[in-house]
N, C-alpha and C positions, 0 to 999 in steps of 0.2 A: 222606668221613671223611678228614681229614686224618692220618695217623698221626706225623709229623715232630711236629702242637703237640700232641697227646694223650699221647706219649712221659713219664714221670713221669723227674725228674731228680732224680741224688742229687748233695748237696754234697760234694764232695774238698778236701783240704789245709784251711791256715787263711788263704787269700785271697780267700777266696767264690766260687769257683769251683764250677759244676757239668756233670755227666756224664751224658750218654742213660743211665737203666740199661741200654737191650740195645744193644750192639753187636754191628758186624760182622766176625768173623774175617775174614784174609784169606789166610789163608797156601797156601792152594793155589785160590785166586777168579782168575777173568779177569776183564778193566777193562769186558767186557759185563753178568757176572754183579753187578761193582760198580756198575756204572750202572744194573742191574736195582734194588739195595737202595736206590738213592739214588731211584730212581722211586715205590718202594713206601714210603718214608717213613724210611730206615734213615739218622742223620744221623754217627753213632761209627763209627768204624773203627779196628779193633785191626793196626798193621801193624809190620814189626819189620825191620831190615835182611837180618837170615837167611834172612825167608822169602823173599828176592828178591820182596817186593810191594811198595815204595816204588814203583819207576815204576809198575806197573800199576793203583795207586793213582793215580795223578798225572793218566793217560792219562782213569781214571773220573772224575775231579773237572773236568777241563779239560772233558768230554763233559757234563757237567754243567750246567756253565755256559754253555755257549753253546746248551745248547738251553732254557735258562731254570728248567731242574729246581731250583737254590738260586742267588740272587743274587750271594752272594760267596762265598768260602773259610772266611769268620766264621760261618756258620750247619753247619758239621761240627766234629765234635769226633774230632780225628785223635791216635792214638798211635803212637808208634816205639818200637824197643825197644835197648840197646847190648849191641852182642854181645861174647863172651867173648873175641877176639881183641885189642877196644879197650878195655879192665879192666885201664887202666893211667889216671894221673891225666893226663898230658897228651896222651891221646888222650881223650880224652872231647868236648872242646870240637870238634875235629875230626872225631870221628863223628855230633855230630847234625848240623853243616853239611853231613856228604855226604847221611846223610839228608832234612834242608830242599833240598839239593840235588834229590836224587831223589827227590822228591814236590815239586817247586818251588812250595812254600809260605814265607812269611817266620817262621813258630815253628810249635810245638809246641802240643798243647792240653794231653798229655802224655807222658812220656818217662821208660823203666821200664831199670833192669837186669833181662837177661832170665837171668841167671841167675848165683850169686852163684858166680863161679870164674871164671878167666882161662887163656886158652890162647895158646901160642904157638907152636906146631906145626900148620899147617892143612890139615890132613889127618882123615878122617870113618872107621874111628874113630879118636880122636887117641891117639897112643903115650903111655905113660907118663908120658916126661921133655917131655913138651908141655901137661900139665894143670897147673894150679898153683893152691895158695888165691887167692882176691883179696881184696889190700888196704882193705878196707871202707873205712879213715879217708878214705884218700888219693883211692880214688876217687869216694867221696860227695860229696868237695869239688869235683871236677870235674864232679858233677851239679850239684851249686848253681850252682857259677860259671854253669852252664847258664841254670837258672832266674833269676840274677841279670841275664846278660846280655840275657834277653828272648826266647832263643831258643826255648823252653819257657816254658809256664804255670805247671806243674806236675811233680814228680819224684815218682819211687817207683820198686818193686823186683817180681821177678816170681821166683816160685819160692824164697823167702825164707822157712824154719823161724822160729819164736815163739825161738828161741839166733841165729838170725843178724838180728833186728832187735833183738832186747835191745842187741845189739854196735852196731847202727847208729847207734840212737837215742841210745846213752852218749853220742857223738858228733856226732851232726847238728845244723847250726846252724838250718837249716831240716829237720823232718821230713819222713821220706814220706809220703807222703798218699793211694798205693794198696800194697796187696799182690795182684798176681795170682798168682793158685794155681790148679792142678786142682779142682773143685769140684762133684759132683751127688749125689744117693739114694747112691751106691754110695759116697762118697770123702769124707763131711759135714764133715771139719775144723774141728768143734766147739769143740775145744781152741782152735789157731789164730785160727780169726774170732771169738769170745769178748774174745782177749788183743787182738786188733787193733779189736775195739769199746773197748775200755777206753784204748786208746792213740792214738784217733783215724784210725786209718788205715782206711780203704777198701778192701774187700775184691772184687776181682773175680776171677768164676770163668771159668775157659776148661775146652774139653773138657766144657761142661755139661749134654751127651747122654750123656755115659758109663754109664750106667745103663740102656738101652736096649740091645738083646742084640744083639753084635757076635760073639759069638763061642760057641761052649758051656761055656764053666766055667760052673759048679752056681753060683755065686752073683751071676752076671749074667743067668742063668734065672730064677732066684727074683724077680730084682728086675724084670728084663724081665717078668714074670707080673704080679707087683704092678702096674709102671706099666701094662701094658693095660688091669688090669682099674679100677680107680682113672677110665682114661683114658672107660673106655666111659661109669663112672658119670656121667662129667660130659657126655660127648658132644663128648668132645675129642682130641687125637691125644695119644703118649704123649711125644714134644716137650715139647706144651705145658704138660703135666702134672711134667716134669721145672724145664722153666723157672718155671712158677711155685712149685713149693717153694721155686728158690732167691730166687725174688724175695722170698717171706715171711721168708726167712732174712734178709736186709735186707744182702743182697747184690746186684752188678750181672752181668752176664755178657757172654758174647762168643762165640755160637752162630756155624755157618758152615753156610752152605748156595748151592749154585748154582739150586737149581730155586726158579721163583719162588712157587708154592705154598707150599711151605715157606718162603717167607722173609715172605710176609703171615700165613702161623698161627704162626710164631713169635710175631708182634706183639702176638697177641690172647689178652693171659694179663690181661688189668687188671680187666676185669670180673666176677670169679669167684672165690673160694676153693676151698683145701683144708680139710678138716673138722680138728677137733681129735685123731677118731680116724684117721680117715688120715694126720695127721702123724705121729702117735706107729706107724703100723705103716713107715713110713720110717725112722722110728729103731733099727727092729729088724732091721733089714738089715745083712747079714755086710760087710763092708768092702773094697773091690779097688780099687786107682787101676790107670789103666788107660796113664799115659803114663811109664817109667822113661827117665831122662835116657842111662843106661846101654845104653838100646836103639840109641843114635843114636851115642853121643859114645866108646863102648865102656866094657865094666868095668873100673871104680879104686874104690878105698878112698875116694879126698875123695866120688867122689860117691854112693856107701853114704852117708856123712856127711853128707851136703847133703842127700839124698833125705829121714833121717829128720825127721819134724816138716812134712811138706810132701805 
């Protein structure tokens, strides 16, 4: 079974471009574990400058190829991300080149703001007078230029509220054509991928295990309960049972895993549904995102602001 041409593919942007729905996270993967997914059929890779995966990315695609695992660099669909250091309009151009750099590829298949604010302080977490809104107009056009010069296929934004694309879209000469957001049972963003079905844009979730019991708050027990029991009905793991809700959701996602087990039962959610009533007992699940920007980047006001809607 081939799993690369069984993969079901959704269309992004208005170029006819399309996307593996499962990709592969990479942000804490070695270039074995990525050559593990590219073996097992895994052809999207979600990578980003921050997460220091471009090269280890690069390393997996070169291993690739020359042991004959994909033909050319044309048969992956690879994303970067620009970080909030280069959320300025004329860095933009220059940060996908370090990244085509650092995955030594000639484009992009896509290319996202990964997060709608700009810092100019680089320091983890950042002070105060180091956070700053970003320029939506100014830097969008530095994504396009992106996409105009070839360098990218495709543009779009990651962690972007249904008020910070309303701003975008007033604006964009070319639309974006993904929104990546947190997204599983626990985090459903209804609202959000609703408004971004009606506006064209493509929704992919990351962190789409979240719903799976990571910890003991009462309401990732509850939910952790559901998906086991959900998972046995089918005879499936609670992964799989996580990923195909959001698959029905008619959404894409970007699971991460280094064990290879888990990266072929990820794969295996196409032939199967969830019932009408087990949708609807997902919908009655108390609501917990499980990733705050503020854990990482420290607490500010913009990003209380940014966080809601997201």
């Amino acid at each position: 079974m081939d799993m690369a041409l069984m993969m079901p593919k959704v269309s992004i942007g208005s170029n006819g471009g399309t996307m593996p729905v499962i990709g592969m996270g990479t942000a804490s993967l070695s270039p074995e574990a990525m050559l593990d997914a590219i073996r097992i059929g895994y052809r999207h890779f979600d990578s980003a400058f921050a997460y220091g995966s471009e090269q280890l990315l690069r390393e997996a695609i070169a291993q690739a190829l020359q042991l004959g695992l994909i033909k050319s660099r044309d048969e992956l669909f690879i994303t970067s991300k620009l970080w909030c250091s280069s959320a300025e309009k004329d860095l933009v151009v220059p940060a996908i080149m370090k990244s085509l750099e650092n995955l030594q590829v000639e484009y992009l298949d896509l290319f996202l703001i990964h997060w709608p604010l700009r810092i100019s302080i680089h320091e983890i977490p950042v002070p105060n007078e180091g956070l700053h809104p970003m320029d939506i107009k100014s830097v969008w056009e530095g994504m396009e230029e992106c996409q105009n010069l070839g360098l990218t296929k495709a543009i779009g934004v990651s962690n972007f509220s249904r008020k910070k694309l309303e701003e975008l879209i007033s604006i964009a000469k070319i639309p974006p054509a993904v929104n990546q957001v947190e997204m599983h049972p626990l985090w459903r963003q209804e609202k959000l991928v609703d408004f971004c079905k009606i506006k064209g844009i493509h929704v992919t979730a990351y962190s789409p295990l979240g719903a799976i019991k990571t910890s003991k708050r009462n309401n990732q027990t509850v939910a952790s309960n559901l998906v086991e029991e959900i998972a046995k009905a089918h005879d499936k793991t609670s992964a799989q049972v996580c990923l195909r809700w959001l698959y029905e959701q008619g959404v894409s996602m970007v699971p991460q895993s280094g064990n290879k087990e888990r990266m072929k039962e990820n794969l295996l959610i196409f032939d199967w549904a969830l019932s009408r009533e087990e949708l609807n007992r997902f919908s009655q699940l108390p609501q917990h995102k499980t990733l705050q920007a503020s854990s990482f980047l420290g607490s500010h006001d913009l990003l209380l602001e940014i966080e809601e809607g997201i």
